[in-house]
C-alpha positions as CSV (number, residue, x, y, z in Angstrom):
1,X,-26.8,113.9,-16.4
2,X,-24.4,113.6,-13.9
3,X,-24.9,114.7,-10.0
4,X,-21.9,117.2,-9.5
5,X,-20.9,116.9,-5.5
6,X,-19.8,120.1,-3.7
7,X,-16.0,119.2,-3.6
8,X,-16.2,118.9,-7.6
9,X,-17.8,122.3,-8.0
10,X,-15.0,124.0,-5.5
11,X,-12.3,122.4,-7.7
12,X,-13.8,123.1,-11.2
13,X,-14.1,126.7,-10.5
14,X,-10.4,126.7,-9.1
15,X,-9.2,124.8,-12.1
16,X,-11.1,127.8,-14.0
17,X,-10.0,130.3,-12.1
18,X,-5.9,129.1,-13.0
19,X,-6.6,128.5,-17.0
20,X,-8.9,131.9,-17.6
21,X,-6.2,134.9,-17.2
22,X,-7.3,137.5,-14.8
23,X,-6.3,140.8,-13.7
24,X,-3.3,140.9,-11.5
25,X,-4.8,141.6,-7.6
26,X,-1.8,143.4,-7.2
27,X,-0.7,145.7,-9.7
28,X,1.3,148.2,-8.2
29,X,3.3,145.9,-6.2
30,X,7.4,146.6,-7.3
31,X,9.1,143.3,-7.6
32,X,12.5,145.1,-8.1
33,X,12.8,146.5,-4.5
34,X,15.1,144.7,-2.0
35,X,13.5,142.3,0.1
36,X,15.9,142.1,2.8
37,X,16.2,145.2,4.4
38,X,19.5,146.0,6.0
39,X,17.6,148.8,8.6
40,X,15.7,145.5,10.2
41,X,18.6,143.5,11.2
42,X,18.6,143.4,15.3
43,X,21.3,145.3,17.1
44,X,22.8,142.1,18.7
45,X,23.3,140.6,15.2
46,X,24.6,143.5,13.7
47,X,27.3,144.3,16.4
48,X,28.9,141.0,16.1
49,X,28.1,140.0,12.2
50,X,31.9,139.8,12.2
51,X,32.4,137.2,14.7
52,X,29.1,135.4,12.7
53,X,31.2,134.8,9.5
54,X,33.0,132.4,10.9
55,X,31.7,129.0,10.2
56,X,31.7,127.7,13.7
57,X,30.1,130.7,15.2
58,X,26.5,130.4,16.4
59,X,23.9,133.1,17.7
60,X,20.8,132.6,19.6
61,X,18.3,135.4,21.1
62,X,16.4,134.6,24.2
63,X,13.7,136.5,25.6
64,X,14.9,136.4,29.3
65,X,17.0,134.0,31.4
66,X,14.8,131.1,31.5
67,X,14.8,130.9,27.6
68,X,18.4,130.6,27.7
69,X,18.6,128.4,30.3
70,X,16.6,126.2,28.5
71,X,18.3,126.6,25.1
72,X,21.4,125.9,26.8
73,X,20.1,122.6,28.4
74,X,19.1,121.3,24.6
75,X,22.3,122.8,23.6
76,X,24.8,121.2,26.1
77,X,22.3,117.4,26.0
78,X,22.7,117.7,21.9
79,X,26.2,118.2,22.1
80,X,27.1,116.1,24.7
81,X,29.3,118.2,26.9
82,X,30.9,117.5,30.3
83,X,31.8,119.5,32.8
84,X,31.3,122.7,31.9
85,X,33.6,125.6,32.9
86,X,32.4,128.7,34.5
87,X,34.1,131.3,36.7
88,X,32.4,134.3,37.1
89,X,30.0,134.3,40.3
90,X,26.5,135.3,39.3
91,X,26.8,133.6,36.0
92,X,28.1,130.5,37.6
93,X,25.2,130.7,40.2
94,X,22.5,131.2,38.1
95,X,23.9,128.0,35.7
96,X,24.2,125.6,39.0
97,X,20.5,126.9,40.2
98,X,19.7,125.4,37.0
99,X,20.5,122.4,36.9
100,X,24.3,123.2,35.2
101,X,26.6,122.1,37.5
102,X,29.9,123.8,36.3
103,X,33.5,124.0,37.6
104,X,36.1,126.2,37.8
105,X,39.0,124.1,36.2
106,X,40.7,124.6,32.6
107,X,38.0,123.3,30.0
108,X,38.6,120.3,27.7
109,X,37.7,119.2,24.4
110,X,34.3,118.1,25.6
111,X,33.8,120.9,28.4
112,X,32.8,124.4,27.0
113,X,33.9,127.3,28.5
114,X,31.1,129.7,29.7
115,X,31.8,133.5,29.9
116,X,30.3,137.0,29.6
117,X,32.2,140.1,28.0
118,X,32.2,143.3,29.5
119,X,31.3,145.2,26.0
120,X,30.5,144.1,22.5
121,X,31.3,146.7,20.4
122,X,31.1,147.1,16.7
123,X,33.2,149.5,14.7
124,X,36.1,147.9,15.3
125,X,34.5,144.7,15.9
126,X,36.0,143.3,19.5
127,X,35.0,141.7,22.2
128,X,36.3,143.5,25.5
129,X,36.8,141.2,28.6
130,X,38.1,141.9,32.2
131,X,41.3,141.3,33.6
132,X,40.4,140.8,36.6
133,X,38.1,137.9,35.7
134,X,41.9,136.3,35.6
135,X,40.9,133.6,33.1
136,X,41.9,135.4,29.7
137,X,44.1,132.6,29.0
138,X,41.3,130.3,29.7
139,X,39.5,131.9,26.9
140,X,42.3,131.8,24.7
141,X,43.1,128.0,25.2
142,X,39.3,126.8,25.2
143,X,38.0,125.4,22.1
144,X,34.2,125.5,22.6
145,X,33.4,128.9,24.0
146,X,29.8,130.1,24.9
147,X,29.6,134.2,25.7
148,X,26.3,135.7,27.3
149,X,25.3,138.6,26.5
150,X,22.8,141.4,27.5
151,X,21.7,144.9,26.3
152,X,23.7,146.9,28.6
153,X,26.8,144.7,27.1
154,X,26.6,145.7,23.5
155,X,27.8,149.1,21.9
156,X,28.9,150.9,19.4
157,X,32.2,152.3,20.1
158,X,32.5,156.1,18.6
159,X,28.8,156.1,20.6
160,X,29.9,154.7,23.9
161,X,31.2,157.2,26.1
162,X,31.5,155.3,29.5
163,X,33.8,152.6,27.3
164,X,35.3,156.0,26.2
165,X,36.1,157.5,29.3
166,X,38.0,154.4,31.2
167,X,40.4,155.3,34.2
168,X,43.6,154.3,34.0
169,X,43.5,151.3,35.7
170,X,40.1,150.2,33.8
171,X,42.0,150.4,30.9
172,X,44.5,148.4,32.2
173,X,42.1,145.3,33.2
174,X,40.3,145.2,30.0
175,X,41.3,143.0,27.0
176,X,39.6,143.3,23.8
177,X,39.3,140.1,21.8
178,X,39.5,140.6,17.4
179,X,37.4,137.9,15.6
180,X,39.9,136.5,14.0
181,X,41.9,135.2,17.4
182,X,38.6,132.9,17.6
183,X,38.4,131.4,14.3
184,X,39.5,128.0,14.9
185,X,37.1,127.8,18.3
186,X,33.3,126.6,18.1
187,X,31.4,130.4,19.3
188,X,27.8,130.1,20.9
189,X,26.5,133.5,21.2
190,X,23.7,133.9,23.5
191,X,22.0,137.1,23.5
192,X,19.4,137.7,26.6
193,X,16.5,140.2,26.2
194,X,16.7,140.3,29.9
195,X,19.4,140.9,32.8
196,X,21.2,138.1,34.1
């Protein structure tokens, strides 16, 4: 008679265990429910799904500053970018710390444009920027855009009050952005557990 060796006892009671039916472990499991719950999507994602369904739109979620900063690197190296654009202060600051050096010219085809929005609301789905930023055209004429984004930034608007309750001249300096008006740009979202 032949020796049987450890590894061939494991797999003839394996093989056994797949060709003798057995009863199912788990019988009152219900494989009609929906697996992808709607309840679990994140905030972030959920407030700007819209700007997401456009093809060239890209999110990313990063824990705190450092995350992105890091993503962005990869990002910017994998792309191959020059001379990225940036006017607002402490963004621009905390991107030229980093190793980012930006500028404050009108971006090219190979230079993204780097921005935050003041609110991201859903419901209507818009973007709202500030006037006074003074580079709404910028925006408008970039065609790789990259918007930060934090907690205190995203809303829904029949919830937000403060966005509801704008003086007369906040009204004035805001600008609120539709989806559609960025459908021929490439969008990185970056979302940032953290403040900036």
């Amino acid at each position: 008679m032949l020796e049987i060796i450890p590894k061939e006892k494991i797999l003839k009671s394996v093989r056994k265990g797949l060709v003798v039916p057995s009863e199912k472990p788990f019988a009152d499991l219900d494989l009609d429910i929906p697996i992808y719950n709607k309840s679990l999507v994140k905030k972030e994602e959920s407030i700007i799904k819209v700007f997401l369904q456009n093809e060239n739109a890209f999110f990313q979620s990063c824990s705190n500053k450092y995350e992105f900063m890091s993503t962005l690197h990869k990002l910017i190296d994998a792309r191959g970018w020059k001379d990225p654009v940036c006017q607002e202060t402490l963004l621009s600051e905390l991107l030229n710390t980093n190793g980012i050096n930006t500028h404050v010219n009108s971006p090219t085809k190979k230079s993204p444009f780097i921005t935050t929005c003041a609110k991201a609301l859903s419901k209507p789905s818009v973007l709202i920027f500030d006037y006074r930023f003074q580079f709404i055209k910028k925006i408008m004429a970039a065609p790789i855009l990259i918007i930060v984004m934090t907690e205190q930034q995203l809303s829904v608007y029949s919830e937000d009050k403060s966005f509801l309750q704008l003086n007369a001249v906040e009204n004035y300096t805001r600008c609120a952005i539709h989806p559609r008006v960025l459908q021929d740009k490439e969008v990185y979202f970056f979302f940032i557990n953290d403040s900036l």
